[in-house]
Every structure is written in structure tokens, then in C-alpha cells.
C-alpha positions as CSV (number, residue, x, y, z in Angstrom):
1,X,0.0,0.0,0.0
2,X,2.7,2.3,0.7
3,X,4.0,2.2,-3.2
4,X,0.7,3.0,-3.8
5,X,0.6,6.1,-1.7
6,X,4.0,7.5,-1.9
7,X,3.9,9.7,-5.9
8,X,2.8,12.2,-3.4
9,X,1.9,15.2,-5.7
10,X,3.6,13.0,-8.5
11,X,0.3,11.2,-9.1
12,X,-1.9,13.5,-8.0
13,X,-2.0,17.0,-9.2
14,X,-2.5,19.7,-6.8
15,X,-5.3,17.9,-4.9
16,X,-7.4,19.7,-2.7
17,X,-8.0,16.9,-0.2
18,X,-5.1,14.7,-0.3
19,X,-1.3,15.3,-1.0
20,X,-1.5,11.1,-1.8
21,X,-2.5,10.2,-4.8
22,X,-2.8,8.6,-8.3
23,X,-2.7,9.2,-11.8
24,X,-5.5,11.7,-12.4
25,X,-8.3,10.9,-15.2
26,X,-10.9,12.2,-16.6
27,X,-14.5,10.3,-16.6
28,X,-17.3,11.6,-18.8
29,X,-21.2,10.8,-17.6
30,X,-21.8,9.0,-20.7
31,X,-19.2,7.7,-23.0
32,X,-22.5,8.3,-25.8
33,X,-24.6,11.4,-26.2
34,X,-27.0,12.8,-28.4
35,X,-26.4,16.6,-29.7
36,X,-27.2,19.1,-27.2
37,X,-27.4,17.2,-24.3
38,X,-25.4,18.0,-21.4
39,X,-22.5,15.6,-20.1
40,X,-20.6,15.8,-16.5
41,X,-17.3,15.0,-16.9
42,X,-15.3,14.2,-13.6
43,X,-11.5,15.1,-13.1
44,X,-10.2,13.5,-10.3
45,X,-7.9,10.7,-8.9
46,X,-7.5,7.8,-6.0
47,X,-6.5,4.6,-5.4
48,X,-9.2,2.6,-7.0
49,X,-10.3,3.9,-10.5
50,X,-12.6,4.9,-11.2
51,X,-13.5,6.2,-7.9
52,X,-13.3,9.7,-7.4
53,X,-11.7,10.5,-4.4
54,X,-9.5,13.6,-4.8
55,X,-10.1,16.8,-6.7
56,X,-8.0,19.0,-8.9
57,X,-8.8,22.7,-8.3
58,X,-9.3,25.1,-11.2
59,X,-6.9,27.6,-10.9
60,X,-4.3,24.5,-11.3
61,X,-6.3,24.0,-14.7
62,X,-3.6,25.6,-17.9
63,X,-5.6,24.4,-21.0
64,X,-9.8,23.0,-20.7
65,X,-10.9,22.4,-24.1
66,X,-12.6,20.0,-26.4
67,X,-12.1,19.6,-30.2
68,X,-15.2,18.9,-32.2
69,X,-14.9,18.1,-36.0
70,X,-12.4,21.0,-37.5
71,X,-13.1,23.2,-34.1
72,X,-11.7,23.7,-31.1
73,X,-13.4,25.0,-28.1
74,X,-12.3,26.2,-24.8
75,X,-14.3,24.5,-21.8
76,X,-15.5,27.4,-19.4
77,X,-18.1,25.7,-17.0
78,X,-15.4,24.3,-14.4
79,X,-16.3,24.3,-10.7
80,X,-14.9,21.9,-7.7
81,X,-16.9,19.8,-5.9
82,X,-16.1,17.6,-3.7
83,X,-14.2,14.5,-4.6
84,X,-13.9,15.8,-8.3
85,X,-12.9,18.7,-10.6
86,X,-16.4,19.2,-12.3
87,X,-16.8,20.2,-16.0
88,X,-20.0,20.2,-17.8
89,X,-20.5,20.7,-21.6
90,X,-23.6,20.2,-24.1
91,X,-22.0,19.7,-27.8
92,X,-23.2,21.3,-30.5
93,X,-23.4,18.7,-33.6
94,X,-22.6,14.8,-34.8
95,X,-19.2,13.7,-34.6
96,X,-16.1,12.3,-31.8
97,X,-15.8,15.2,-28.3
98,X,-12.0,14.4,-27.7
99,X,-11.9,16.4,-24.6
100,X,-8.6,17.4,-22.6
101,X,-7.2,18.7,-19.5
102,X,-3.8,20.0,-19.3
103,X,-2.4,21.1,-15.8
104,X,0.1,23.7,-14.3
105,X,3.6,22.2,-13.8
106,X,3.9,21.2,-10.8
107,X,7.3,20.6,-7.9
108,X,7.6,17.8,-5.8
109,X,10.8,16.4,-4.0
110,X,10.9,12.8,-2.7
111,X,13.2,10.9,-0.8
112,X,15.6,8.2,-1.6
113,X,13.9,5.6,0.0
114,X,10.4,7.1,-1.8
115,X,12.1,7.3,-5.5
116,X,12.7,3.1,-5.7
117,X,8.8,2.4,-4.9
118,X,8.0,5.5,-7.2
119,X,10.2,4.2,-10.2
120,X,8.6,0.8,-9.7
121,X,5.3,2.5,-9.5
122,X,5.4,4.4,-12.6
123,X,7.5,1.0,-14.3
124,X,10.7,3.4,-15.1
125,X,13.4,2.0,-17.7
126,X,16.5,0.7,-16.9
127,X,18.2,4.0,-18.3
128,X,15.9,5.9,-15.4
129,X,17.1,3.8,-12.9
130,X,20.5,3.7,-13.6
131,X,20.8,7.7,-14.0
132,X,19.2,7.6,-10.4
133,X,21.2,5.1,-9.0
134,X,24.8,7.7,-10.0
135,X,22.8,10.3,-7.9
136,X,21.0,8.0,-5.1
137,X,22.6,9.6,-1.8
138,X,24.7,12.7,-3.6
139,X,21.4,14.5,-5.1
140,X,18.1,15.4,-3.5
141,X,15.2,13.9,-5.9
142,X,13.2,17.4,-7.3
143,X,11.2,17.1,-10.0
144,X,9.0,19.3,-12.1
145,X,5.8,17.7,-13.8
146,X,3.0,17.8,-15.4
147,X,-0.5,16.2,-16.1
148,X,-2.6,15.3,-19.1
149,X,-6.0,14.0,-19.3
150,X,-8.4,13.2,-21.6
151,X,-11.4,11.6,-23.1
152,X,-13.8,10.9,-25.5
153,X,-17.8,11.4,-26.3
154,X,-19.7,10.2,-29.5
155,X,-22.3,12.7,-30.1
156,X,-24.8,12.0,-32.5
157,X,-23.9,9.7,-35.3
158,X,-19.9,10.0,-35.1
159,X,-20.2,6.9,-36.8
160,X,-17.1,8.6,-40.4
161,X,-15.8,10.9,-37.6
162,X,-12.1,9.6,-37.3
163,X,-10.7,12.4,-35.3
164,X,-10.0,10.2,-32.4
165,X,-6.8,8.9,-34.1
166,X,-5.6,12.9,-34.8
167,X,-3.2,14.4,-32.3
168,X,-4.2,16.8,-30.0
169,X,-0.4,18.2,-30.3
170,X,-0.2,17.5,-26.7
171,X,3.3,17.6,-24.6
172,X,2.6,13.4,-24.1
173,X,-1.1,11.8,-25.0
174,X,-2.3,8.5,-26.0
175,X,-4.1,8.1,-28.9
176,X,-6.5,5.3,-30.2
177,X,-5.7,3.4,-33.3
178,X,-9.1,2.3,-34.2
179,X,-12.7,3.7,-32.7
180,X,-12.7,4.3,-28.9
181,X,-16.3,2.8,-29.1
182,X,-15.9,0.0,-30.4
183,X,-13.6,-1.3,-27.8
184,X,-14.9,-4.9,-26.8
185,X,-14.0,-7.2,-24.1
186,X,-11.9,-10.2,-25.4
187,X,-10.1,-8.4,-28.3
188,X,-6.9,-6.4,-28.2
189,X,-7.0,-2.2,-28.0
190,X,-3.6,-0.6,-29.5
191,X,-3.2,2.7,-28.9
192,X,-0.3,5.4,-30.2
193,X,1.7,7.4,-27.4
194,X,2.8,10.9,-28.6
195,X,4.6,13.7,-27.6
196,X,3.9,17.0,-29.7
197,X,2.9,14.8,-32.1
198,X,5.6,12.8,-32.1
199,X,5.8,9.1,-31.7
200,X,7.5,7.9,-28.2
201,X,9.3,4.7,-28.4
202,X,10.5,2.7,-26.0
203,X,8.5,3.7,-22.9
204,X,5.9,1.9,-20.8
205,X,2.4,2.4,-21.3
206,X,0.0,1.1,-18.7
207,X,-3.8,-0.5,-18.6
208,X,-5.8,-0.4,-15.5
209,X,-9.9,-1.9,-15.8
210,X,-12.4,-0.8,-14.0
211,X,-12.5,-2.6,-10.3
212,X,-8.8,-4.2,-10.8
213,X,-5.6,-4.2,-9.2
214,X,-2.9,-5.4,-10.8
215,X,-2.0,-2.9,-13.8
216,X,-0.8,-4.3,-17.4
217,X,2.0,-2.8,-18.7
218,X,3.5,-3.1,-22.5
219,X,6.4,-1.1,-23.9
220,X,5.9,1.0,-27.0
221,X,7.1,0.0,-30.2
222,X,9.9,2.2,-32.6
223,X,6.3,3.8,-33.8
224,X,5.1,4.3,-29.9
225,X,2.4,1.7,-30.6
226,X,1.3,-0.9,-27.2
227,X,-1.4,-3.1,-27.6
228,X,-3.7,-4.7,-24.9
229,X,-5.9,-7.5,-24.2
230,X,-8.9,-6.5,-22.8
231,X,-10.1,-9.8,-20.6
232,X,-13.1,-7.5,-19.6
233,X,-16.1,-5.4,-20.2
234,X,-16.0,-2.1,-18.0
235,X,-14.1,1.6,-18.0
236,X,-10.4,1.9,-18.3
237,X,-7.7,4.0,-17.9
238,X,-4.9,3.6,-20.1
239,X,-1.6,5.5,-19.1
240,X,2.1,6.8,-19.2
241,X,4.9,8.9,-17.6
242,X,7.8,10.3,-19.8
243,X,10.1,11.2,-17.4
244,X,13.5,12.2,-18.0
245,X,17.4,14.3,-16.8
246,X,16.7,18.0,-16.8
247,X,18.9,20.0,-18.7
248,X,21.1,20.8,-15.0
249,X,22.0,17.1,-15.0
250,X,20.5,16.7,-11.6
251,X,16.6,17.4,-11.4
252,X,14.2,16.1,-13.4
253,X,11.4,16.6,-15.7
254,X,8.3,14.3,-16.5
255,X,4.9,14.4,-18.8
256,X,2.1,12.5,-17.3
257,X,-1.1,11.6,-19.2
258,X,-3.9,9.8,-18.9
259,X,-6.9,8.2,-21.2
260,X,-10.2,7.2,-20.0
261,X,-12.4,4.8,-22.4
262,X,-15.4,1.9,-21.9
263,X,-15.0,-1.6,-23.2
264,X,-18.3,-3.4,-23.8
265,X,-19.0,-7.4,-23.9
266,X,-19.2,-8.5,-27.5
267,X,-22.2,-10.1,-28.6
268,X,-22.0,-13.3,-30.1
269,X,-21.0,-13.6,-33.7
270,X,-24.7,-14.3,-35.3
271,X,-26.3,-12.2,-32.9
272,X,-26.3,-9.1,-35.2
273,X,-25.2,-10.2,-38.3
274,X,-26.2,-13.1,-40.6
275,X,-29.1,-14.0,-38.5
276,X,-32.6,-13.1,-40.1
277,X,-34.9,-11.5,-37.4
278,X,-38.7,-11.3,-37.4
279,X,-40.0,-8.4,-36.4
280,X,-42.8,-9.7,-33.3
281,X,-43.5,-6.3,-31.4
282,X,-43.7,-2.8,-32.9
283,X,-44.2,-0.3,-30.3
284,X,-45.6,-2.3,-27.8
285,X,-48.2,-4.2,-29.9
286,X,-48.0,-7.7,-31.1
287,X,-48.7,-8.1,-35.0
288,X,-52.0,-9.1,-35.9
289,X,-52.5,-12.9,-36.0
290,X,-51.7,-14.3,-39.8
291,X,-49.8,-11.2,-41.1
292,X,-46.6,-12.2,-42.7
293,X,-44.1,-10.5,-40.4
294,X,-41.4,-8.2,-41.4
295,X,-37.9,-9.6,-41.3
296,X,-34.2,-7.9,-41.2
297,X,-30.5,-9.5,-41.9
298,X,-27.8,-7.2,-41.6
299,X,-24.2,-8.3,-42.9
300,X,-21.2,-6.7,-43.8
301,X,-22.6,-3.0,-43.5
302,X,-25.7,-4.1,-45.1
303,X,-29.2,-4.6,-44.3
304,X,-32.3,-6.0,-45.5
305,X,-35.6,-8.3,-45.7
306,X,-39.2,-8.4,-46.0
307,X,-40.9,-5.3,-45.0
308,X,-44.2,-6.8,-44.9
309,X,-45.0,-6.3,-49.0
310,X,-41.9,-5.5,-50.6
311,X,-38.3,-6.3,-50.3
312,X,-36.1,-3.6,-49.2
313,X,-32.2,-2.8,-49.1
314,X,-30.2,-0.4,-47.8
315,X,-26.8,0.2,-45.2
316,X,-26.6,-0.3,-41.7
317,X,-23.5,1.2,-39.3
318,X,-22.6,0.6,-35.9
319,X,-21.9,3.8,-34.7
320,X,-20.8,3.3,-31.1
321,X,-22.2,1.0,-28.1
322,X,-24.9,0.2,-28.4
323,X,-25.6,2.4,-31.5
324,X,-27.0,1.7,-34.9
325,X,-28.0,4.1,-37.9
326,X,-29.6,2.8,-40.6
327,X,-28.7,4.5,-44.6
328,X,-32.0,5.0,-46.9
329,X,-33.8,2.3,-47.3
330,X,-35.4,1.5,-50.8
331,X,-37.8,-1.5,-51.6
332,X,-39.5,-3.1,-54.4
333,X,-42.6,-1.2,-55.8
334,X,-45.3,-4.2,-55.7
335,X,-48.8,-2.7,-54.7
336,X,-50.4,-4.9,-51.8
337,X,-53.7,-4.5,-49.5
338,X,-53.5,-1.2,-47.5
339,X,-53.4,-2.6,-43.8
340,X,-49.8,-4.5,-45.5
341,X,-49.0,-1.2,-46.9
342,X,-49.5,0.6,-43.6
343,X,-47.6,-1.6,-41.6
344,X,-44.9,-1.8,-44.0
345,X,-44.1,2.1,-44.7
346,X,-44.6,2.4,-40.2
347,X,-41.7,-0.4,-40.3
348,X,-39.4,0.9,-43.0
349,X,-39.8,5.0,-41.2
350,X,-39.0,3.3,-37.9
351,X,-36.4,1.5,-39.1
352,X,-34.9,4.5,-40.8
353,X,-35.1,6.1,-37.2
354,X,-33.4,3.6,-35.0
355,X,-30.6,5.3,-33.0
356,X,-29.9,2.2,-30.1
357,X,-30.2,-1.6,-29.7
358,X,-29.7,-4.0,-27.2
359,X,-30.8,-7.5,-26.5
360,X,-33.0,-8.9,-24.0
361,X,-33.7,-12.5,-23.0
362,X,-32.8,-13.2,-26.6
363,X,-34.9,-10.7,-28.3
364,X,-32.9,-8.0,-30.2
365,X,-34.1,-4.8,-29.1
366,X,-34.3,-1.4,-31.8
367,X,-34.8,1.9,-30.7
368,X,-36.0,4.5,-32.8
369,X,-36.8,8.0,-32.8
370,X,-37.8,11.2,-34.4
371,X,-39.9,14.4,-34.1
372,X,-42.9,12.3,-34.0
373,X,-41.9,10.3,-30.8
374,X,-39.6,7.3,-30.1
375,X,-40.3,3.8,-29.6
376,X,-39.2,0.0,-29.9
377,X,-39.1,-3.0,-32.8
378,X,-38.6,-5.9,-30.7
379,X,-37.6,-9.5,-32.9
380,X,-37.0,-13.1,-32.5
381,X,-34.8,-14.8,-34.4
């Protein structure tokens, strides 16, 4: 426990409530949110991430902002609040929030004793270590650092937003290689380490899941790539400390930064695609008795079936957890009686509106919703 406690204002950045601490992250609400609606996102650190147990105050805030498509905005609504750093921000339109906190630098001194449990703390490389071991008992430890945090919100349908893999330009930052939203238990997450926009080879990146204790670390490759297995659904908080000699040759200078992101269970392989579903439920009512139901098979980005006259075609995207968005939707043009027409064009509109699905007790679940209202198409497959 004391390795955990000792980066005393090393891991925790001008706390309010604790001069003990760990790395310091930044958790968003909702990882998914539609335009306009507001998300809380919590800065804070502790000993058990995702637990917020120790605020950063604001005036130790340098740089709030988030970037949105080609823009930029500063982040203005900060307040502290008991065990977190609070900032709340509605976003304007579709696409990826990468949102980012940059502290103050900061001083710290440690003791010898204190520097070995910190160096294993932070996983230091053998270069680190051996500098420190010339100047273990000759120099005082003093160090000037700094903190990073960020991450990321799907607003909307951010399904072709990329951004997430663009550099902030960031003194040290980890960056996705693929969709943060997309992250699924059982498969591997790589992500990029950078500094200035540079890649960082050579240094240890670390993985911490949600209700764990053991951290994973990997080393970064000569293109500052470290890939992960995630063995888990839940939120994690992926991290790194570039620390290095000063100029003076005897203090020293370090970059820390975090990344906050959610890793969802996987459903099984037919349970989206390949699988035809029969549509049973629309809006809470059975069909009627006899009617030929509507079906839906989605593969490879496409979807289609029987609407309940005609065939129709048409794309189909993931666009985060959870998240689907269906492209237009065109059908064949055979005339049938008008209850089959009715329920047909209600199908193909609600089907053209579905934002969410999920599945329950083996049912696949859509959501849908527009000016009109919102409502469910529940199938059996």
C-alpha cells in the first residue's frame, strides 16, 4: 500500500484533499450522447479507478478544451466539488468530443527511500534507474511535472468521424488506433503514445480496468504503438509517464497523461449479423394474427428483408455502443392490400429512425426516434 501512496503530488496533481495520490483521469457521464445534451465530466484521482476520491482545483487547470470536427473549443463551465474537478459541456453537432485537460507544472521532491517504490510504480526504464542510482545519496530527488487527461464522447452519429486517431499536439497523450467505441471485451486495444505529435518509443504504457488491481504494462514500439488485451467489459484508464534528466543534469522533468475509455462485452457472432430477425413487437403491440411479419439481416454493413410487402435494401452502421443508424432504405414497388401497406411504410420509417439496440432474453431490441416520438421494434430470431 505504501507504493501506492508514496507519488505524493507526483500522481496527483495539486489535490485539494489529499497530498497522496494517483494518476488523475478524466470520466465523462456517458461515454455516448445525443447533440445538445449535457455531459458531467469528472477530473479526479485515487486509489481505485474509477473512484473519485480527490479533486484538482481550477486555478491548477492551464488548458480546458474539447475539439469537435475542425473546431476547437475552450471549456468554461469548471467548478470543484467535492471528490472531483467538475466540467459540464452540451455539444453542438454529430461527430467524436476528444476532450482534454492540461495542468500547471507542478514541484515535488521525494526521498531516496520514496524514489525506488516510485520508479517501480510508474514501471521506469532501466536508463531511469541507472541515472538515479549515480545520484542515489549525492542528489536530493526534485522534479517538475506535469498532467494530461483526456477523453472521448460520440455525439450524435460520429459513426465517419475519425478524429479520435488525430493528435491533439499534446506535450505526451495517447491516442487510439481504431474507434474508442468500439472497444470490446476479449479483443486487443492498441493505442499510439505521442509527444507533440511525435511518436515515443521505448516507454511503458499502462492499462488499469475498472475494479482491478494489478495494472498491465507493454512497452511502446519504434512507432510508440502498445497493444492490450482486454479480458473484460467495463471503463479503463490507459496511461504513461515520460520522465527524464533535466537540462542541470541533476533534477528532473516528466509528462504524465492519462486516457479514459469503456470496453463493452461482445455479442455473439450471429447475434447481429447473418441471423434473419422477425419483427414480433412494434411499439408495444403484437402483430396481428396471420400477417406475414417483417424480417431484417444485416451483414457486412448491409441490411435487408421483408418489410411486410416489398423487399427492401439499404446500409446499416454501428456507430458506437450500443448504436446503430440505418442509410435510406429502398424497396421493391409491388402494390399490396392497405393494412400491409400501412404496416410496411410504419416499419421501413421506424427502421430508418433507430438510434440504439440491445438485446433482451434473446430478443434483439431497436430503438428508434424522431420528431414524431420514439419507440421499440422488438424481434425473434
Amino acid at each position: 500500500m505504501r507504493a501506492r501512496n508514496l507519488a505524493a503530488g507526483l500522481l496527483g496533481a495539486a489535490l485539494a484533499a489529499s497530498a497522496f495520490a494517483h494518476e488523475t483521469w478524466m470520466m465523462p457521464s456517458t461515454f455516448s450522447a445525443k447533440v445538445g445534451e449535457e455531459v458531467r465530466f469528472d477530473v479526479s484521482s485515487g486509489l481505485a479507478f474509477p473512484r473519485l476520491e480527490n479533486p484538482v482545483k481550477v486555478e491548477r487547470i492551464a488548458t480546458a478544451a474539447y475539439r469537435l470536427g475542425p473546431d476547437v473549443v475552450a471549456l468554461k463551465n469548471l467548478t470543484t466539488a467535492g471528490t472531483s474537478l467538475v466540467v459540464r459541456q452540451a455539444f453542438p453537432k454529430d461527430g467524436v468530443a476528444t476532450v482534454r485537460v492540461d495542468a500547471k507544472p507542478k514541484d515535488i521532491e521525494l526521498k531516496d527511500d520514496e524514489v525506488a517504490e516510485y520508479l517501480d510504480e510508474i514501471d521506469a526504464t532501466a536508463e531511469i534507474r541507472s541515472i538515479w542510482a549515480g545520484q542515489k545519496g549525492r542528489i536530493p530527488w526534485k522534479e517538475t511535472y506535469t498532467k494530461h487527461a483526456k477523453t472521448f464522447v460520440a455525439i450524435g452519429d460520429a459513426a465517419e468521424d475519425r478524429s479520435s486517431a488525430n493528435s491533439l499536439g499534446a506535450a505526451l497523450e495517447l491516442i487510439p488506433t481504431a474507434s474508442p467505441f468500439t472497444i470490446e471485451a476479449g479483443k486487443d486495444l492498441t493505442v499510439v503514445l505521442q509527444a507533440n505529435s511525435k511518436p515515443v518509443p521505448n516507454l511503458p504504457v499502462g492499462l488499469l480496468m475498472e475494479g482491478a488491481s494489478d495494472r498491465v504494462f507493454r512497452t511502446t514500439d519504434a512507432e510508440g504503438r502498445a497493444t492490450f488485451p482486454i479480458a473484460k467489459a467495463g471503463r479503463a484508464m490507459l496511461f504513461a509517464v515520460d520522465l527524464r534528466l533535466a537540462s542541470d543534469g541533476r533534477s528532473w522533468r516528466s509528462e504524465f497523461c492519462t486516457m479514459t475509455v469503456e470496453a463493452h462485452v461482445a455479442p455473439p457472432p450471429s447475434a447481429i449479423g447473418g441471423v434473419e430477425w422477425t419483427l414480433a413487437v412494434l411499439d408495444g403491440q403484437p402483430l396481428a394474427p396471420g400477417v406475414k411479419a417483417p424480417t431484417l439481416t444485416m451483414t457486412d454493413g448491409r441490411a435487408g428483408g421483408f418489410g411486410g410487402c416489398n423487399r427492401y435494401s439499404g446500409s446499416v452502421t454501428k456507430t458506437g455502443p450500443g448504436k446503430l443508424a440505418f442509410g435510406a432504405l429502398v424497396s421493391t414497388r409491388m402494390a399490396c392490400p392497405d393494412a400491409l401497406m400501412s404496416l410496411e411504410d410504419g416499419f421501413l420509417n421506424k427502421l430508418g429512425h433507430v438510434t440504439d439496440y440491445a438485446f433482451q432474453d434473446g430478443w434483439l431490441v431497436l430503438s428508434w426516434q424522431d420528431g414524431s416520438g420514439r419507440g421499440d421494434l422488438l424481434f425473434r430470431n
